[in-house]
NUMARVO-950482 format. One record per atom (N, C-alpha, C): z, y, x. Coordinates in steps of 0.02 Angstrom, whole numbers, plus 50000, padded with zeros to 5 digits. Each point is the difference from the previous one (the first is absolute). Layout:
BEGIN
ZYX ...
end
This chain:
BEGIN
478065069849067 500734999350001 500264998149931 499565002049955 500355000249925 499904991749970 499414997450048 499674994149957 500604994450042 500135002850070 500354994150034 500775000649976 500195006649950 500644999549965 499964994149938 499554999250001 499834995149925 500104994850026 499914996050085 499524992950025 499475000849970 499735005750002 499234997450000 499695001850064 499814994050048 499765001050052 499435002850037 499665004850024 499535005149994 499745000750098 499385000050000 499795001850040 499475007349999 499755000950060 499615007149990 499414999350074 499425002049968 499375000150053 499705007350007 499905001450042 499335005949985 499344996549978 499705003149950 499704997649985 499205006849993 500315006150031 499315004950003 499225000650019 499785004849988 499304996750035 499975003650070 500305005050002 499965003850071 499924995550062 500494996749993 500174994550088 499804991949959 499504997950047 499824991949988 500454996950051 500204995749953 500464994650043 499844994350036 499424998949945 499724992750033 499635000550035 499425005849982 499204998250047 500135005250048 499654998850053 500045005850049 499525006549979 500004999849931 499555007249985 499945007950027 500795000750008 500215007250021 499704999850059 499784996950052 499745000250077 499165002749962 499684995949985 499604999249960 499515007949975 500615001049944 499975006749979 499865006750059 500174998850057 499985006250040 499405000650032 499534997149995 499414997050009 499525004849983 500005000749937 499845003449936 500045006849983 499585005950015 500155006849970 499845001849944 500655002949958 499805002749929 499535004050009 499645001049942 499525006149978 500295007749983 500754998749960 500455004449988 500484998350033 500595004950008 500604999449981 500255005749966 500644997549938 500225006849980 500754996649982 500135005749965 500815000050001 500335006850008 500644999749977 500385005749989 500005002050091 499995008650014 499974999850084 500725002849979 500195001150080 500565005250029 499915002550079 500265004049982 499985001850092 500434997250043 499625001050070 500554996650040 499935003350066 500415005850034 499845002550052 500214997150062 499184998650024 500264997650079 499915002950068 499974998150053 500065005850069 499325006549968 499544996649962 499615007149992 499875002649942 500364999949974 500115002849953 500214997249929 499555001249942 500124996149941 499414994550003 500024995249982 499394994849958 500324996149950 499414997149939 500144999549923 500104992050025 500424997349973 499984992249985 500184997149928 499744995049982 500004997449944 500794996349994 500375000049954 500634998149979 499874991049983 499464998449952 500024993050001 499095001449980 499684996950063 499455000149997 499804994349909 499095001950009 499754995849936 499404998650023 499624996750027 499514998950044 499264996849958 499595003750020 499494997849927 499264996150047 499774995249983 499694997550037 499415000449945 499475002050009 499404998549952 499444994050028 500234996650045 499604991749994 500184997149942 499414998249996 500164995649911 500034992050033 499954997450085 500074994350001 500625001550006 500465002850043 500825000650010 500255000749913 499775004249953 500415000749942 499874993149969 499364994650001 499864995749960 500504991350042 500055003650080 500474994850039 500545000549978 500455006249998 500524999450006 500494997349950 499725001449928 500424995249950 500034992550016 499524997450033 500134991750036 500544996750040 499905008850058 500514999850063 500844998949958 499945004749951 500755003049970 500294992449961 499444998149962 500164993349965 500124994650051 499774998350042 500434995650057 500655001750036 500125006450000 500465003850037 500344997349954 500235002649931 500464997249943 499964990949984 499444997349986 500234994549978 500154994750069 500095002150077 500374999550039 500785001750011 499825005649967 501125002950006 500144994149946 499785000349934 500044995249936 500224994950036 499604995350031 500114995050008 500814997850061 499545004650069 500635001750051 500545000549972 500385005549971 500465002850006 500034999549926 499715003349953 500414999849927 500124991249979 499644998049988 499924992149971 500764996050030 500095000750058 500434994950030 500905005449984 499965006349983 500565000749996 500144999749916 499355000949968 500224997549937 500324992150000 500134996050035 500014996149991 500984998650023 500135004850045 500685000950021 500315003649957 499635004849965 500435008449968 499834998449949 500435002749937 499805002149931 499525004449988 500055004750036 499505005350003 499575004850049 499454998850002 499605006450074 499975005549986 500205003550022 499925007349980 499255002350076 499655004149961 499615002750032 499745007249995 499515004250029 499605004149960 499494999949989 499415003649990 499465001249956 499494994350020 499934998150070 499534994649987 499095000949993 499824997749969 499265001150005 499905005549949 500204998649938 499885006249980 499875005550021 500375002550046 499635007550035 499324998650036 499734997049987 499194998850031 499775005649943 500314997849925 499425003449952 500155010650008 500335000250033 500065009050032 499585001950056 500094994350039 499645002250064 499055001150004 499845009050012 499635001450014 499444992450003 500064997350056 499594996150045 499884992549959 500124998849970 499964994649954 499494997949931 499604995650044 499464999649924 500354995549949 500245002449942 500384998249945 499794995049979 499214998449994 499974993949953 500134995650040 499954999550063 500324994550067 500534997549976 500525005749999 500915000350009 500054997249915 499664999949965 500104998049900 499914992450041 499464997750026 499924993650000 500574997450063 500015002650028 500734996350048 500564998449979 500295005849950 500604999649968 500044995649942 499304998349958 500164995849971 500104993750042 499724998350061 500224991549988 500714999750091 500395006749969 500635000450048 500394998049951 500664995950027 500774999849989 500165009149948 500324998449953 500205006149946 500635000250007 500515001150019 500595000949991 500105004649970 500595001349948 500345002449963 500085007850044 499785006649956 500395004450047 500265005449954 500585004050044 500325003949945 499755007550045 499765004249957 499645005750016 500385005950016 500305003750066 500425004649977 499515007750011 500055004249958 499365004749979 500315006049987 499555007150027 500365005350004 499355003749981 500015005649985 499575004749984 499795001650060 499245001550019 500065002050076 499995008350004 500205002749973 500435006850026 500674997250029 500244996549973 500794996950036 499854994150035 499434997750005 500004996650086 499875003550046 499615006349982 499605002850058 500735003550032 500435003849934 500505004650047 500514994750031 499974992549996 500654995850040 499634998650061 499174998849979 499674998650082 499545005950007 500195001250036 499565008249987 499194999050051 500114995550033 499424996950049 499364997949965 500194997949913 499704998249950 499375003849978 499475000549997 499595004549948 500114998149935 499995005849942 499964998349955 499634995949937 499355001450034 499014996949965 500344991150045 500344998350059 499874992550014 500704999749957 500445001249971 500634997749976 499794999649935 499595003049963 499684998749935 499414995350012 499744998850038 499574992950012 500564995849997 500194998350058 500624995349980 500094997649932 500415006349989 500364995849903 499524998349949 499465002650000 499234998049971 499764994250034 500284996750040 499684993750015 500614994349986 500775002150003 500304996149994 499974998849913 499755006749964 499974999349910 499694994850004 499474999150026 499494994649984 500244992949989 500654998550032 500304992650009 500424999449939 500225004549972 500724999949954 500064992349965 499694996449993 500224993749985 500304995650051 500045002150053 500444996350051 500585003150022 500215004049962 500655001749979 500454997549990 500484998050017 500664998549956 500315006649976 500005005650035 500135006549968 499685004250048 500115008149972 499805004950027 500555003249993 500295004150055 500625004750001 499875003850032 500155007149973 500105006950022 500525001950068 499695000950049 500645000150040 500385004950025 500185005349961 500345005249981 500844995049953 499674993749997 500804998749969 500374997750050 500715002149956 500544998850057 500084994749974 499994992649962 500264994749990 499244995150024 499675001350030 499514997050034 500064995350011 500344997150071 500124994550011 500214994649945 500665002249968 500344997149938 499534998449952 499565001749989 499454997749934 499514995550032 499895000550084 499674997750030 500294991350005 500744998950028 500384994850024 499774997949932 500305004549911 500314994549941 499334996649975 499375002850039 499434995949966 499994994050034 499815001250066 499824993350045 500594994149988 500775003749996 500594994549976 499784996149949 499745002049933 499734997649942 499474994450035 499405001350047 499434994349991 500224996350063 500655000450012 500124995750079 500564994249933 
end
């Protein structure tokens, strides 16, 4: 809202790894039984009583062909949205706004890293602005969160810091506003 107070014209994608847009992977995926699952539980009582369910599952697969596939699968998944959907509205909008993108490959359990190093180098880099919280204060806003995967997380997003345009704390209340007066500057 702040960027279209400027005319600066802005679009927005999901851009997560949870839900594939392009490939029919998620069918795919059900196919497939983890070795683990874990995650923060809670209870949930039903006609018989109590049973534990997981709040946001984390599913751990120990095939090393699925962990050594899937950085391939994920890199087509993205440099498909890239092409689909980000590429052509860059071309209408001043600006895409998205979120995290491939990067969260380098958190996920299931992922052979040196795969996901070589995918990402020869992907599309867009500019991203990092918004970053201590994970004691992500865990208490998403409480579904574990704390050990919310510190993976920010330990994998450290790793990028040169594709930064900034990093912001998001405990500030002028957030947005520092957010709009940068992108105003390189538009």
């Amino acid at each position: 809202e702040k960027l279209k107070q400027e005319n600066i014209e802005t679009a927005h994608i999901y851009s997560g790894r949870i839900q594939f847009r392009m490939l029919p992977i998620n069918f795919l995926l059900k196919l497939f039984k983890p070795n683990k699952i874990e995650g923060k539980k809670f209870e949930v009582k039903d006609a018989e009583g109590k049973k534990e369910e997981f709040a946001r599952e984390v599913r751990i697969f120990n095939s090393s062909l699925l962990n050594n596939i899937a950085p391939f699968v994920y890199y087509v998944e993205y440099l498909l949205r890239y092409v689909v959907q980000v590429h052509p509205k860059r071309i209408f909008n001043d600006v895409v706004i998205t979120d995290r993108g491939y990067i969260d490959l380098f958190a996920s359990p299931n992922m052979n890293k040196k795969i996901c190093r070589f995918c990402f180098m020869i992907l599309p880099k867009p500019k991203h602005i990092l918004l970053w919280n201590y994970p004691e204060v992500l865990a208490e806003r998403r409480p579904e969160f574990r704390i050990e995967d919310l510190q993976k997380q920010l330990k994998a997003y450290d790793r990028f810091s040169e594709l930064y345009l900034m990093k912001i704390k998001t405990d500030q209340h002028s957030i947005v506003e520092v957010i709009a007066q940068k992108i105003e500057k390189m538009v």
